[in-house]
C-alpha positions in Angstrom: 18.1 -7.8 -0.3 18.9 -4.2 -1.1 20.2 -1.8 1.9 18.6 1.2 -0.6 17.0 1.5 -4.4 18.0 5.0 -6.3 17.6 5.9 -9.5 20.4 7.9 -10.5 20.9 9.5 -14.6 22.4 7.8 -17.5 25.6 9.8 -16.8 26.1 8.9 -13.4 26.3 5.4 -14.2 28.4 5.3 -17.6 29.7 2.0 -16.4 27.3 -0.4 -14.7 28.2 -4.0 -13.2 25.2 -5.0 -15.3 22.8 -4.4 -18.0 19.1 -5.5 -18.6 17.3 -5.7 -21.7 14.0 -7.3 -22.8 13.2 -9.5 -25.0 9.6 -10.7 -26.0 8.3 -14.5 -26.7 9.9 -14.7 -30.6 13.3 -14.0 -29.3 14.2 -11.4 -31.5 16.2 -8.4 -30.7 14.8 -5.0 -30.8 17.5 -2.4 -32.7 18.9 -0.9 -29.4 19.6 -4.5 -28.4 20.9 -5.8 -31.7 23.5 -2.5 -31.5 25.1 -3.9 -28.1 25.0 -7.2 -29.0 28.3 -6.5 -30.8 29.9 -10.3 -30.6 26.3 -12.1 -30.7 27.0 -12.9 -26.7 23.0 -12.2 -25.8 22.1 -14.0 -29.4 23.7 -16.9 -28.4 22.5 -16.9 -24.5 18.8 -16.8 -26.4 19.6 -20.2 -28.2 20.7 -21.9 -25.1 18.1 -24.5 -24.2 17.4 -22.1 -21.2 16.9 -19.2 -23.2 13.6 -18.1 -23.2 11.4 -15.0 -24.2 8.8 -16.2 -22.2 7.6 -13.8 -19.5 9.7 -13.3 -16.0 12.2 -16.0 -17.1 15.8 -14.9 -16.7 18.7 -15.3 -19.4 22.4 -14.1 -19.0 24.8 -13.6 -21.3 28.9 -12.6 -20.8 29.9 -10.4 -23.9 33.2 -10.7 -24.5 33.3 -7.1 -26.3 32.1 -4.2 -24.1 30.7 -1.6 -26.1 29.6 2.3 -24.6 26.7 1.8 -21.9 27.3 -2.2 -21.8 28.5 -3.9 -19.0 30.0 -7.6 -18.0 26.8 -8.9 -17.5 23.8 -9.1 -19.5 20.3 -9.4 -17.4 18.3 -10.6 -20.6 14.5 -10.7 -19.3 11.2 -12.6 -21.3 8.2 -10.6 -21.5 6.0 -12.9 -23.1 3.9 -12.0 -26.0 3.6 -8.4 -27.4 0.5 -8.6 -28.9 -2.8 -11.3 -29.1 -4.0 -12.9 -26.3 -2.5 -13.3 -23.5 0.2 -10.2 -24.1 2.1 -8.0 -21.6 0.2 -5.7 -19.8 1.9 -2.4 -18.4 1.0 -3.4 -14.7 3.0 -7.4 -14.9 6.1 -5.5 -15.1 5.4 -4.6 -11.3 6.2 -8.7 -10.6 8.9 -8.9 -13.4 10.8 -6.3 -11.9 10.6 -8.3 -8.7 12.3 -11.2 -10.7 15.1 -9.1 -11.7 15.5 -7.8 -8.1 15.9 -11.0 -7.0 18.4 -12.0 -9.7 20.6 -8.3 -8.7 20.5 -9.2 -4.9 22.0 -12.9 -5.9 24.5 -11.6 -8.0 25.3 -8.5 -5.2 25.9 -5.9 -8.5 25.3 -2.7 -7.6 24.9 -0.4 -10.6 22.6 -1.3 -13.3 20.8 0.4 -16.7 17.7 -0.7 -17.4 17.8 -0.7 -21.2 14.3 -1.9 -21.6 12.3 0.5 -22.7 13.7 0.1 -25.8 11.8 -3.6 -26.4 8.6 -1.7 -24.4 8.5 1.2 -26.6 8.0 -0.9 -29.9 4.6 -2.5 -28.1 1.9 -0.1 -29.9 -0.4 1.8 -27.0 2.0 1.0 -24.3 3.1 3.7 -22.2 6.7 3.8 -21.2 6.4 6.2 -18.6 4.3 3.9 -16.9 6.0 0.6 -17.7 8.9 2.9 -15.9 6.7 3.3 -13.1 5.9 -0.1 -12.4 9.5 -1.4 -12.9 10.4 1.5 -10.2 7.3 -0.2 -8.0 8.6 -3.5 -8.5 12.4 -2.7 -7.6 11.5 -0.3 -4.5 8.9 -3.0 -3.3 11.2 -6.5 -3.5 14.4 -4.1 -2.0 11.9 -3.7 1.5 14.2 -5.7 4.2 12.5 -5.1 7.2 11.7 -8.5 8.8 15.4 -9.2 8.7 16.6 -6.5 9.9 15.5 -4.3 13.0 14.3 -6.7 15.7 17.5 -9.5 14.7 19.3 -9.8 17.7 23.1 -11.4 18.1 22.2 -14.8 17.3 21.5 -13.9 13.8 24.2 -14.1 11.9 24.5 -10.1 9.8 23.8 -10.5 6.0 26.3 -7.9 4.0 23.8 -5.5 1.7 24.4 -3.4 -1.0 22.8 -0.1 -2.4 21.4 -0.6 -6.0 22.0 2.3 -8.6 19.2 1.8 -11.4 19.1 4.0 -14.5 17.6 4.0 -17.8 20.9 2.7 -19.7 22.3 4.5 -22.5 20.1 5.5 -25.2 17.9 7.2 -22.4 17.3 10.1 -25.2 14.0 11.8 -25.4 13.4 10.4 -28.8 13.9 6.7 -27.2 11.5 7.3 -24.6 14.4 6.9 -21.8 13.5 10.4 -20.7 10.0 9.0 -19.7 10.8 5.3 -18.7 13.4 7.4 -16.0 10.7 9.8 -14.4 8.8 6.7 -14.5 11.0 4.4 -12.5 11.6 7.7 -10.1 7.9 8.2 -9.4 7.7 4.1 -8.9 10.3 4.1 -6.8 9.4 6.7 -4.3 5.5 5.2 -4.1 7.5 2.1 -3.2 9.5 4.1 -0.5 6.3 5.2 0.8 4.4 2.0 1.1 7.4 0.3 2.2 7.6 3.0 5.5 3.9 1.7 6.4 5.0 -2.1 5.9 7.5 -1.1 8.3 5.0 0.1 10.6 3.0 -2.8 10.1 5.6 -5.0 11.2 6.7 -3.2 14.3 5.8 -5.5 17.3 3.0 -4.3 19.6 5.4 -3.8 22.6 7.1 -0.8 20.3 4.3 -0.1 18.3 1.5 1.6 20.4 -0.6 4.7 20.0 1.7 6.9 21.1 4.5 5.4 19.2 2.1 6.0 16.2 1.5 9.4 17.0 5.2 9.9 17.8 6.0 8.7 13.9 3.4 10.8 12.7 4.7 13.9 14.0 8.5 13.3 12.8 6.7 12.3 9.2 4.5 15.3 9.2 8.1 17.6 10.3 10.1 15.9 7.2 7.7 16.1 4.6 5.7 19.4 5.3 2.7 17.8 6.7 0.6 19.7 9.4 0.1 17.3 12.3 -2.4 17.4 15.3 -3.5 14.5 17.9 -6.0 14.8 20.3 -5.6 12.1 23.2 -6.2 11.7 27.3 -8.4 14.0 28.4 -9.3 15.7 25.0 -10.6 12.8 23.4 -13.3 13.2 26.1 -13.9 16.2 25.6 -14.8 16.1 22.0 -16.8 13.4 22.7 -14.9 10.2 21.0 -16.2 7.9 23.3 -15.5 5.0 20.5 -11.7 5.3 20.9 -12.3 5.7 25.0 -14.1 3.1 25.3 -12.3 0.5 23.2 -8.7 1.9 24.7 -9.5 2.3 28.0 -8.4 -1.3 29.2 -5.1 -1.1 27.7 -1.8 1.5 30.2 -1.2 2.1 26.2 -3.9 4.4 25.4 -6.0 5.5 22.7 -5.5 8.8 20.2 -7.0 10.3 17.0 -3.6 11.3 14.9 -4.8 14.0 12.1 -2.7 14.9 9.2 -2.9 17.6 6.7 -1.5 18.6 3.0 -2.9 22.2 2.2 -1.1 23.7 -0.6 -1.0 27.6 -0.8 -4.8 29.2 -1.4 -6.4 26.1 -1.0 -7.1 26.5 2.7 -10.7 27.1 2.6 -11.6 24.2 -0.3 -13.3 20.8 0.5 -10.6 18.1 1.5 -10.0 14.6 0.7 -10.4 12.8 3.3 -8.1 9.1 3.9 -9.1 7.4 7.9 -7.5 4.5 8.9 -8.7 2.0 10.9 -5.2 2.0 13.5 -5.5 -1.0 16.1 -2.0 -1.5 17.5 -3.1 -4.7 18.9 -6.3 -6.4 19.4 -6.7 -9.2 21.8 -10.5 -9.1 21.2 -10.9 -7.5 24.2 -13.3 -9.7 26.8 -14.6 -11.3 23.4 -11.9 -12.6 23.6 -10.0 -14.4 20.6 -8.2 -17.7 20.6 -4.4 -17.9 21.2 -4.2 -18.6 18.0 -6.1 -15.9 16.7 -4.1 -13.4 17.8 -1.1 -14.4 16.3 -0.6 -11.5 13.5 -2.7 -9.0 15.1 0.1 -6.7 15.4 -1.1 -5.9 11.7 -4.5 -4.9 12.8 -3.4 -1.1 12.6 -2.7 -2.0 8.3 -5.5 0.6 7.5 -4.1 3.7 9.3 -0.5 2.4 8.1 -1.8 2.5 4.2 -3.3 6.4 5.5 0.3 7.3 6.9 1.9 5.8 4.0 -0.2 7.6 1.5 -0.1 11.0 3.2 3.7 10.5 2.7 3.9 9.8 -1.1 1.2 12.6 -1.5 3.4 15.4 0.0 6.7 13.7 -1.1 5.6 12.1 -5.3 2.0 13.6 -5.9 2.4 16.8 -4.1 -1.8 17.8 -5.3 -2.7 21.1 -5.8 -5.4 20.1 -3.6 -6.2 19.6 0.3 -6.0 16.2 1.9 -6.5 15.1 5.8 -6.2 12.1 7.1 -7.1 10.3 10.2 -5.9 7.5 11.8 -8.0 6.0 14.8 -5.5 4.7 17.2 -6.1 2.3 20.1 -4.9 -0.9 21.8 -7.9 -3.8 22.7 -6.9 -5.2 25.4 -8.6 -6.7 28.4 -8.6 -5.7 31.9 -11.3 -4.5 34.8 -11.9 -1.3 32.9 -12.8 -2.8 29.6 -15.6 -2.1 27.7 -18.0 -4.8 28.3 -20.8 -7.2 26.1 -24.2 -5.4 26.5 -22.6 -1.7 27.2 -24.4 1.1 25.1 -21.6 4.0 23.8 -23.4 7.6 22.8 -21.1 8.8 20.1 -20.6 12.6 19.3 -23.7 12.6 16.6 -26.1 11.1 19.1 -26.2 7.6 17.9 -26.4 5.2 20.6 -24.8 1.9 19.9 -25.3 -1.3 21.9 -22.3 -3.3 22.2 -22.9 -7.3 21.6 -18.9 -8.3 20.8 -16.0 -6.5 21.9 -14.3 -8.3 19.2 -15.8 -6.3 16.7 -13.9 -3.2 17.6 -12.5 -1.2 14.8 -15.8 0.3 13.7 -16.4 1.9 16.9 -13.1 4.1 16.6 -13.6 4.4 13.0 -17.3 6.0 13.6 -15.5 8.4 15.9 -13.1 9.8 12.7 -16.1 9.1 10.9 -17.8 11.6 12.8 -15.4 14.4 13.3 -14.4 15.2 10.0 -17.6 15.3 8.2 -18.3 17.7 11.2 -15.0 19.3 11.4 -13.3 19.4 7.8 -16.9 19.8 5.7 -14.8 17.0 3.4 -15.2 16.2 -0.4 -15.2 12.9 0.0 -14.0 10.1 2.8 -12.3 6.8 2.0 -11.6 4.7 5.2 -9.5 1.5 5.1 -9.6 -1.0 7.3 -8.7 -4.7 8.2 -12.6 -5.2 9.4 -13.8 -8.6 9.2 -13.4 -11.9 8.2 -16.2 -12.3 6.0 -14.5 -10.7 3.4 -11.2 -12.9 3.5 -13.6 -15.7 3.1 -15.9 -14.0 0.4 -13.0 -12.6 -1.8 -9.8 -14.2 -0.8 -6.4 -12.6 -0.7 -7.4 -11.2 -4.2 -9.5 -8.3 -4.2 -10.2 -5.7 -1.1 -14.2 -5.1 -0.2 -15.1 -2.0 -1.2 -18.7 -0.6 -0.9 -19.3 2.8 -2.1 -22.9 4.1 -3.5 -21.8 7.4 -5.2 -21.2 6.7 -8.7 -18.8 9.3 -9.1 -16.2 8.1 -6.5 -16.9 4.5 -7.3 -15.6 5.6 -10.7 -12.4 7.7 -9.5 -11.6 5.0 -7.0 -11.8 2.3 -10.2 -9.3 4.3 -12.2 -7.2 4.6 -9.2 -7.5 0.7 -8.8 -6.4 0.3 -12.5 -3.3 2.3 -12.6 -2.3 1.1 -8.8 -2.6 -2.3 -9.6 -4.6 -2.5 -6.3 -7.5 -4.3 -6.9 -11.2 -4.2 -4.7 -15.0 -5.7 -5.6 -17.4 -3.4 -5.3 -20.0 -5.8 -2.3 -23.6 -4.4 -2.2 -24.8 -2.0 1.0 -28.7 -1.6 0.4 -30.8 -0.3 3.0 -31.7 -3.9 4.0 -28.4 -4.5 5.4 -28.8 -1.1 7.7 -31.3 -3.0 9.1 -29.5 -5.9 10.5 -27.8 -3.6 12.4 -30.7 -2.3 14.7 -31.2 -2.8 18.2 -33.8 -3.9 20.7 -32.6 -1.0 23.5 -30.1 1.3 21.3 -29.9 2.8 17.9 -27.3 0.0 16.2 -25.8 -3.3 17.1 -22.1 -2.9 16.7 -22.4 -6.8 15.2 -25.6 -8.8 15.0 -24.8 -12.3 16.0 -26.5 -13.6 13.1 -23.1 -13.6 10.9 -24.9 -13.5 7.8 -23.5 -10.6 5.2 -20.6 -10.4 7.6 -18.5 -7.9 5.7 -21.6 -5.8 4.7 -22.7 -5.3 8.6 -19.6 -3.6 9.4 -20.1 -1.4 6.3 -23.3 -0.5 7.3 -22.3 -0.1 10.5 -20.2 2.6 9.5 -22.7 4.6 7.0 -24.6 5.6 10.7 -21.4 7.7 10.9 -20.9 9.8 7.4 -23.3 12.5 7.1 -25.9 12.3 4.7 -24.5 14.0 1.5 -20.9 13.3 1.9 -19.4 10.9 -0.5 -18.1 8.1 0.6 -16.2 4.9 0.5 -15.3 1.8 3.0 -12.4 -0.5 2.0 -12.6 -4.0 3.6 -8.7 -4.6 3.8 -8.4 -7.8 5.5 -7.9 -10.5 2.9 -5.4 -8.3 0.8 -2.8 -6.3 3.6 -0.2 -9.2 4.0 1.0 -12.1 2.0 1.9 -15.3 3.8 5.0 -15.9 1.4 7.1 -14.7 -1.0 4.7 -13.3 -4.2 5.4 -11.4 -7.6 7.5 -8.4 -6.5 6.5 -8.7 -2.2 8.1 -10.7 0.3 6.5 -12.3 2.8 4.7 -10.2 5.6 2.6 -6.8 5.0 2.5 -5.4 1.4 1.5 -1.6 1.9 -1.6 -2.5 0.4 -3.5 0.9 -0.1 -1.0 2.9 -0.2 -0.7 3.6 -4.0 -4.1 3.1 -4.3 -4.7 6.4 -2.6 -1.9 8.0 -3.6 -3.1 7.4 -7.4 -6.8 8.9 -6.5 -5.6 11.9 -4.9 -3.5 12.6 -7.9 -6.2 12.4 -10.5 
């Protein structure tokens, strides 16, 4: 794939090695296209027996006359119908533009224009801006290269890569819309850059990847991007009383830390934050609920929740840059299993005074959640709180690898977080949290279970596990991230492993 994805201006890349233009199910040229199709070469490609307007199929055509802003190589894409049922929708081009990554990386060019806004803008009600965005999404998310690249050793053979150039192709006028489909494909493109640094994070190995490490990254983020960044750990987590994080990272030599990031732009010190907490497990084992060999394989993604927080705290100082505060948590540990672990039948006091009686150790990530949980809605006096985690795997098997849980009772965030979800492409079910599924969660000796062995309304139990922890007033929302944080193969406009998923998801609500 792609060593790097920019998008550069019109001007700078007066001569590309290729051009792409759109064309929609009827095969017919829009006028921009009709102009460079000086010697009918892209005509002609479209009556082959393999050309085709139908969506994400891939035509090219070798004009023989180069005219100004053309190139060798027409990329001619299908987008499928533009109007009735079944017609384009702004957010497909994420997985089309995934398609025509693919195609560039085959073909090594390294300079394209993008001319097809032209084709988009004649779609009534679509915005080209955002069609610009998603392409930008699209190209930034299918360039991420990390699985083959940092951890090869010398028995891999090196694969060359080339940087791509992208622009809007000549034409880009204001009046064509190629002024908007540009800042579109620039603001795509860095939200890719910054989910694409937490599936990076995501995919470091456990060994490399601990606590520290996190903190470590966190800290040289914060310093790049002007992010204020504090971590309590060691002795200090006792002290404030974060006895989840203690206790869960206590059998591991890599131990536990609460990482806290902050965006504050000038006289907005004093106002209500939003507030992002990650659920950060650097590896779980299960602890001495232990988990099957097989089980564990993947865990190294376990920490996907407070890599979506890092990753969103990155595009919200670098792309959304809110005239409004945001802090972010990320509850860091490492489940391990030695003779310091926390045990079965152990009762934890957390720092609000709810007692909790431990029945699986396995069901770790709410107990350092409750502890970020905790501390900023005593601490920050937030807005709101969204927390992500990977929690449980009732909600792989309730929703699939389709939709994220999400259980939120304020109708107000519910709503912002729905709008979020439509221009993100990121895409939850709201799952029920009624009082009745508090109680499952009580004890015969503490407060709260941390899971009721009765596995009924699995997902919901760690939800409601969780609402002991956000005081009473404070909206708030839980995202189940479990089914939706990785593919297991190549899909739309993602390659194989951890997708970022969350990352523009928050970035989108903080910038409503």
């Amino acid at each position: 794939m792609f060593q790097s994805v920019r998008v550069v201006s019109s001007r700078q890349n007066a001569k590309p090695d290729a051009i792409v233009v759109g064309v929609f199910a009827d095969k017919k040229l829009d006028p921009h296209t009709r102009a460079l199709d000086k010697d009918g070469a892209i005509a002609a490609a479209l009556a082959r027996k393999d050309g085709s307007g139908e969506f994400g199929k891939i035509t090219e055509a070798f004009p023989a006359k180069v005219v100004a802003g053309s190139a060798p190589r027409v990329i001619i894409v299908g987008l499928g119908k533009a109007s009735g049922e079944g017609a384009l929708k702004v957010g497909q081009l994420r997985s089309l533009a995934g398609a025509i990554g693919r195609r560039l990386a085959a073909t090594k060019d390294s300079r394209i224009a993008l001319h097809l806004h032209h084709a988009l803008g004649e779609v009534k009600g679509l915005d080209v801006e955002m069609a610009g965005r998603c392409i930008g999404e699209g190209l930034g998310l299918i360039a991420w290269n990390f699985l083959g690249t940092r951890f090869r050793g010398s028995a891999t053979p090196k694969k060359e890569r080339t940087s791509l150039s992208v622009s809007a192709g000549a034409g880009a006028s204001a009046g064509s819309g190629g002024m908007d489909f540009e800042r579109g494909l620039e603001t795509g493109l860095g939200l890719a850059q910054s989910a694409n640094l937490a599936r990076d994070l995501s995919e470091t190995p456990p060994n490399v990847a601990t606590p520290a490490y996190i903190a470590d990254m966190a800290r040289k983020m914060a310093r790049q991007v002007g992010l204020k960044c504090t971590v309590i750990e060691g002795a200090a987590l006792e002290r404030e009383k974060l006895t989840g994080l203690v206790n869960v990272g206590k059998a591991s030599e890599n131990k536990p830390c609460l990482i806290r990031l902050e965006w504050t732009p000038r006289g907005k010190a004093a106002s209500k934050p939003i507030v992002l907490v990650g659920k950060t497990m650097t590896y779980d084992t299960g602890g001495l609920s232990l988990k099957i060999s097989n089980g564990m394989v993947g865990m190294k993604r376990d920490k996907d929740g407070g890599c979506a927080v890092l990753g969103a705290m990155h595009a919200i100082a670098t792309v959304v840059q809110p005239n409004k505060r945001v802090v972010a948590y990320l509850a860091a540990a490492e489940n391990s299993v030695s003779d310091e672990a926390y045990r079965p039948d152990d009762v934890i006091t957390y720092r609000n005074g709810v007692t909790v009686e431990v029945t699986n150790t396995d069901a770790e990530g709410r107990l350092v959640l409750a502890d970020a949980l905790i501390y900023t809605c005593e601490k920050d006096n937030p807005a709101c709180v969204i927390d992500l985690a990977t929690l449980t795997g009732g909600v792989v098997t309730a929703l699939g690898s389709t939709f994220a849980g999400m259980f939120c009772e304020d109708d107000a965030l519910r709503d912002r977080l729905a709008q979020a979800m439509e221009t993100s492409g990121e895409r939850w079910w709201r799952l029920p949290m009624d009082p009745e599924y508090r109680d499952m969660m009580k004890s015969p000796i503490a407060d709260i279970l941390n899971s009721n062995p009765n596995r009924k309304a699995h997902p919901i139990q760690g939800a409601a596990f969780l609402s002991f922890f956000v005081k009473s007033g404070v909206p708030w929302a839980h995202l189940d991230i479990a089914g939706v944080h990785m593919h297991e193969s190549d899909y739309g406009c993602f390659s194989k492993g951890s997708n970022g998923w969350g990352v523009r998801l928050l970035a989108d609500f903080v910038g409503q």
